[in-house]
N, C-alpha and C positions, 0 to 999 in steps of 0.2 A: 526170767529177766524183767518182765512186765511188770510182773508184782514188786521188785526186788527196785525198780524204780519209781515206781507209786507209793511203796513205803518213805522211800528219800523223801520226794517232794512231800508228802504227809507231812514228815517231822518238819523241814524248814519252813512248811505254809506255818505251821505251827510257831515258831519262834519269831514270825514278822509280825512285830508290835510297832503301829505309828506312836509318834507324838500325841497327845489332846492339841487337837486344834479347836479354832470355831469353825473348819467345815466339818459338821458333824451329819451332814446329809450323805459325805460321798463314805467317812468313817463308817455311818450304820450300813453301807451298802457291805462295808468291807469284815465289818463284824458280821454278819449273818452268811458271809461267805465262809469266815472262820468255823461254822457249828457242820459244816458238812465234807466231804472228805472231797480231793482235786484232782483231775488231772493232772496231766502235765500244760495243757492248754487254758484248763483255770486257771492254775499257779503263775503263769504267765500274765493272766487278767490283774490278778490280784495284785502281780506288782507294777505294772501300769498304772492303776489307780493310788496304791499305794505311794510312789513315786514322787507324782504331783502334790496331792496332798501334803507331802513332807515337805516338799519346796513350798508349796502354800504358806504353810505352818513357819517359815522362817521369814516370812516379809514382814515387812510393819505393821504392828496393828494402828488403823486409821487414829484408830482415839488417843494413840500415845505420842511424843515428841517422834519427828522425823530426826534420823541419827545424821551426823556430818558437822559441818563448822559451820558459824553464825555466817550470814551475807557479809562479805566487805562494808558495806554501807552503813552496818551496823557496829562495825570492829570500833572505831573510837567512842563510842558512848559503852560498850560493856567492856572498852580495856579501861576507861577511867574507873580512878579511886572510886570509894561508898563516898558517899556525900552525904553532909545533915551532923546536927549534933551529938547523932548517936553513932560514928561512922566509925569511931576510934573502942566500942562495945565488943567483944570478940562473940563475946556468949550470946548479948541479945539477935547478932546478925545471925548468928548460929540458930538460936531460936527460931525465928525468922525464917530461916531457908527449909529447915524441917516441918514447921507449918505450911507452908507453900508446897513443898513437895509432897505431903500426905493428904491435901486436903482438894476434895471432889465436888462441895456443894458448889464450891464460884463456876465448874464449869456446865452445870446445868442450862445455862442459857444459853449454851451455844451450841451450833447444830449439832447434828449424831455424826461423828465420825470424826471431828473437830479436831487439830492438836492441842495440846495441853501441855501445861509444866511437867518439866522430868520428875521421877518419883525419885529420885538419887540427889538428895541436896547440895552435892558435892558439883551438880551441873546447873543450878539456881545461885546466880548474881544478885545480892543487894545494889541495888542503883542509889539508893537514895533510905535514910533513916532517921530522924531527925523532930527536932519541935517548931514549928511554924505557929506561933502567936500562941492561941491556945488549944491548937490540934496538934496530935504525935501521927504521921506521916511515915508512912514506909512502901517500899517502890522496889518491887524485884523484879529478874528477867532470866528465862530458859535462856542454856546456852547452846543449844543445838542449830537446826539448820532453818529453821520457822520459828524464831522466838516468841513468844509471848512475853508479856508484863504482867501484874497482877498488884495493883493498891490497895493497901489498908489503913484504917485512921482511923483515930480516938482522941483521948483527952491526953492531956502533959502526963506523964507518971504510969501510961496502962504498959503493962507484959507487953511481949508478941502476942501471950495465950487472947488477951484482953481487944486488940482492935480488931476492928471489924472489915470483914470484905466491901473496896469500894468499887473497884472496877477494874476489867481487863479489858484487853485484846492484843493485838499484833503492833508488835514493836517495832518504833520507826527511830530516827537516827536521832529524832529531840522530844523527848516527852514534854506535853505540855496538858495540868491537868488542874480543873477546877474543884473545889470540896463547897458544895454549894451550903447556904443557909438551913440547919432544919433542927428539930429539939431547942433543946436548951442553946442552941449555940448560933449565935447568929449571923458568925463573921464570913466572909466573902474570903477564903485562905486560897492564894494561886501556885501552884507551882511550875515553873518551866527550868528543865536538865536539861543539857547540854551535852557536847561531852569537854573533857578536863580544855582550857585553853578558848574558849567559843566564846563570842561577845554579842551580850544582851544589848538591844537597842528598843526603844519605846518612840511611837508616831504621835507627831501633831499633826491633828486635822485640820483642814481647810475646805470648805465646802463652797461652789461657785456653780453655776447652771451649765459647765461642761462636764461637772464629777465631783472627785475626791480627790485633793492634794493632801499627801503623806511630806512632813519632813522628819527626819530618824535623826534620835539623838541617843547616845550610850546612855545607860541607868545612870543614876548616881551616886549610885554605891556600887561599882564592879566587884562580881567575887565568879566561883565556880560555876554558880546557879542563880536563878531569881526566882525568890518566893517571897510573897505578899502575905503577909498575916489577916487584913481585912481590905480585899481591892473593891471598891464599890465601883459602878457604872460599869461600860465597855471601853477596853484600852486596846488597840495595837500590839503586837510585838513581833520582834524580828529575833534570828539568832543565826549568828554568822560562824564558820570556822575557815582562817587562813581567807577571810575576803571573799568568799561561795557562801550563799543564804541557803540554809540548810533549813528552814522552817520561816513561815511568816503565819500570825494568829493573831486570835483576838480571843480575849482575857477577862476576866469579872462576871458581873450579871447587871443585865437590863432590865431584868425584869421590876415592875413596881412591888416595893415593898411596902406591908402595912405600915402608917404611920409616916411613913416617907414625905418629904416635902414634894406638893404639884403644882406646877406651873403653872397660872391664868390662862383657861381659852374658853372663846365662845363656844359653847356645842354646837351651835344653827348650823348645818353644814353648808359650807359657800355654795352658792346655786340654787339653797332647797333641795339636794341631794341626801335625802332621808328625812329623818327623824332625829332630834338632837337628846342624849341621852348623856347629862351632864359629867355624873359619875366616871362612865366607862372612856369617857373624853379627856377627862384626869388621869384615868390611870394611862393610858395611853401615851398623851401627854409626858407624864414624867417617865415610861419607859424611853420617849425618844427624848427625850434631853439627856437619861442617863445614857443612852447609847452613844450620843455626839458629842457631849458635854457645851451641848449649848444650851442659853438658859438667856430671863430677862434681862434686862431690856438688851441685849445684842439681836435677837429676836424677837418674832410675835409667832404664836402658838395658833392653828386656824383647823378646821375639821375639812377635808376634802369629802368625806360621805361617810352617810353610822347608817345601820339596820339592825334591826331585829331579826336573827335567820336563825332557821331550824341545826343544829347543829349535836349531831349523836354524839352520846360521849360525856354531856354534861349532864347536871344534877338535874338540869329540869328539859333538856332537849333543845333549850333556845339560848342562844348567845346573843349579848351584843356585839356586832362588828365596826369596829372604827378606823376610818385612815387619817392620822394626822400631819400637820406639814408644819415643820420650823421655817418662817419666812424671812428671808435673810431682806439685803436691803432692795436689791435690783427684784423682787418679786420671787426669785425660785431659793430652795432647801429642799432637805431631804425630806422626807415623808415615812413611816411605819402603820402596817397594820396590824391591829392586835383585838383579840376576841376575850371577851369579858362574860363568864359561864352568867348569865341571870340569876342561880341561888346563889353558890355559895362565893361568886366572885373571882373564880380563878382566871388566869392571863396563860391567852395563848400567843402565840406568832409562828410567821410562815418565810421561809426565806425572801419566797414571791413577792412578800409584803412589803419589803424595803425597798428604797428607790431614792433617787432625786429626782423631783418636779420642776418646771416652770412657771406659768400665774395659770389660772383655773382655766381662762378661755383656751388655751391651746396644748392641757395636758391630759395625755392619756394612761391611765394606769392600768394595766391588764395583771393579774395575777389569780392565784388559789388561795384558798379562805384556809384561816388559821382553822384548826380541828382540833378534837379531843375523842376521836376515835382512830384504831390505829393507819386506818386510810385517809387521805384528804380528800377522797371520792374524785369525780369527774369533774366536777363546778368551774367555770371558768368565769371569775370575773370581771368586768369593764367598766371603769368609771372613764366617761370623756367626758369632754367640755356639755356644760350645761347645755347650750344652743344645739347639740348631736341628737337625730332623733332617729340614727339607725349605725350599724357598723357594720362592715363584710370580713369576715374569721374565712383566710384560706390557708391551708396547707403546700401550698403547691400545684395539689390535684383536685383539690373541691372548694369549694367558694360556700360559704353558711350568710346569710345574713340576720342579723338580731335587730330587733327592735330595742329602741332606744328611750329612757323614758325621764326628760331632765339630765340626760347623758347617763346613766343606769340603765344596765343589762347584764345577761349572764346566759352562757351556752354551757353543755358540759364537752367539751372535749379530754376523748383517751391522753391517759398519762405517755410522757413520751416523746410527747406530740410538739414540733418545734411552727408558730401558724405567725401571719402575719395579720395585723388588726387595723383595719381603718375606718374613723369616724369619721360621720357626713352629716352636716345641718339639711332643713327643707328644703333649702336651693339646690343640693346636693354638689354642696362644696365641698371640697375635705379641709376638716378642720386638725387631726392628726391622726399620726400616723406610726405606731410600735411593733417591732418584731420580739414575741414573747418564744422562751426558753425554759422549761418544767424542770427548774432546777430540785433536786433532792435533799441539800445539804447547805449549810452556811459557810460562805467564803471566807476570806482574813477582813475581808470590811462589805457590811452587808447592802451598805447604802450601793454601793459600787464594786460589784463581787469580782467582775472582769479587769480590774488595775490590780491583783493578786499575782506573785508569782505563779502558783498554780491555781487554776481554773475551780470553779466551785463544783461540785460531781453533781452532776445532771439525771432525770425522774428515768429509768428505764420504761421500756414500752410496753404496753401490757402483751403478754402473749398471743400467738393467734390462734383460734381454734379452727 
């Protein structure tokens, strides 16, 4: 009887085959149970182990599309048409969706486990396909439950096979996507989708010593979408559907281009707060006109402080650093900081950097130094009023004091970190007074990130050990 049941269990240990999963730790546990004969008490083990594993073996692997229906939030932008000149293409969309679906290098940069585009083209949306000035534009989207996007561009005339990967990530309910200057091409090409129905609006600025005043006025050409073949400076935009603002941004590039027209300004920094470094004063300069689109004479152009600072990352380890102010008529404008590599001349900026000031005696600017390494480190910068010859940096719970030198200092406080600043002349007056915020990211308007529908995303804290 014994035997006559040990045979049975033999043969069925023998026919339980899993699946190939990737648990192959608890599999090999279960293959080398296969090379020896079972009880009925092993047989037992074997399919406990075996069991889970198969249920393992059927969930999602991290790295592929999560299965289900796109968010609601997302249903009008992937039930709208294709958009773009090529929207009416059957083959090239087609082309299109089978490059997307088979191709692995775009998602190298994103962490291990990531979702990704369906490998089934038949669950990959063209969004958008089309020629914008003299880039050819193309714009898909997974339809599953975590969609992604994924951009490519090239010149008028390339295949699908031909453009090149521009960028991805996580789809939100209005793409809005820059193809900045580089090669042979120098144009400033914008794109912002919508979905079908949704109305483009662009802001006038107005800058006064309380903020930014936006007035929003429709494009002037309404259509599906708004794309810009060459947008120079920084612009606004809004985009609406059924009267709920479903995106507000900002659009082009500020940055200084070679050859670009710069604005007159003295370099001397007001106060003797540095070193005047006329160059890096320029380029700065015309980064902040193109950003506001303010320029002479409605303005005068002034350096609030420039240095020389160590700064990892660059060609030679030293940057210039400059804050400039567009000075409107009552004494305040906004102000940008921007770091200028000493070899080879590249431009940086930090969100911290933007601001609007009032006249020199009574403004204080706290922020973090533009970078060129992937951290902005701890540095915490302070420009106060010239006459400031100390500041107290507290958190809440600790109180730092900096020495002050022509109103220049600098602490490092942890990322994270929300502290309140205040500068004191001899007599230990307080001359002013700022609550600084380690923001991570740029807002819809940088001078004044907090008048944004939504909030700018702020530095996480560094870990504690």
């Amino acid at each position: 009887m014994i035997e006559t049941l040990r045979s049975t269990l033999d043969r069925h240990a023998a026919q339980v085959a899993p699946r190939p999963d990737p648990y192959a730790r608890v599999l090999l546990r279960r293959r080398r149970r296969r090379t020896r004969r079972v009880s009925a008490a092993a047989l037992l083990a074997v399919l406990l182990v075996v069991a889970p594993a198969t249920w393992l073996s059927r969930q999602p692997d991290p790295a592929r599309p999560v299965a289900g229906h796109p968010p609601v939030a997302l249903l009008p932008l992937l039930d709208s048409p294709t958009r773009g000149s090529l929207a009416g293409k059957p083959a090239y969309l087609l082309a299109l969706r089978e490059r997307a679906a088979g191709e692995d290098d775009m998602w190298r940069e994103h962490p291990a486990g990531a979702p990704r585009l369906p490998r089934d083209p038949e669950q990959i949306k063209v969004l958008f396909a089309g020629d914008i000035g003299s880039r050819r534009i193309a714009v898909v989207a997974g339809l599953d439950s975590r969609p992604l996007y994924a951009v490519y561009q090239g010149a008028v005339g390339d295949d699908a096979a031909e453009l090149r990967y521009s960028a991805s990530g996580q789809l939100e309910p209005v793409l809005a996507t820059d193809f900045a200057s580089g090669g042979d091409d120098p144009s400033q090409t914008y794109l912002l989708l919508g979905p079908l129905g949704a109305v483009y609006e662009k802001a006038e600025l107005s800058f006064t010593s309380a903020g930014v005043q936006r007035t929003w006025t429709p494009l002037p050409e309404p259509g599906d979408y708004a794309a810009f073949a060459d947008l120079r400076g920084r612009h606004e935009f809004r985009v609406l559907l059924a009267g709920k603002v479903l995106l507000e941004t900002s659009g082009g590039h500020a940055i200084p281009l070679e050859g670009g027209r710069r604005p007159a300004v003295d370099p001397q920094p007001a106060g003797g707060r540095g070193e005047p470094f006329p160059d890096a004063a320029a380029q700065v300069a015309q980064a902040l006109s193109n950003s506001t689109g303010l320029a002479l004479p409605e303005v005068t152009f002034r350096v609030l402080w420039s240095e020389e600072i160590d700064r990892p990352g660059t060609t030679t380890g030293r940057a210039y650093v400059v804050t400039v102010q567009a000075v409107l008529a009552d004494g305040s404008g906004p102000f940008l900081t921007g770091a200028v590599d000493t070899g080879d001349g590249s431009f940086r900026d930090h969100p911290t950097g933007y601001g609007i000031a009032g006249d020199v005696a009574h403004t204080l600017i706290v922020m973090r130094l533009p970078h060129y390494a992937e951290s902005p480190g701890d540095r915490l910068q302070l420009v106060a009023p010239p006459l400031a010859v100390r500041a107290e940096v507290s958190n809440g719970r600790q109180t730092h004091q900096v020495t002050l030198v022509d109103g220049v200092g600098h602490l490092d406080v942890p990322p994270g970190m929300t502290v309140t600043v205040r500068a004191y002349d001899a007599a230990n007056a307080l001359l002013a007074e700022k609550q600084y915020v380690d923001l991570d990211g740029f807002g819809c308007n940088r001078f004044d990130p907090w008048s944004c529908a939504s909030p700018p995303p702020t530095r996480a804290p560094a870990p504690s050990r």
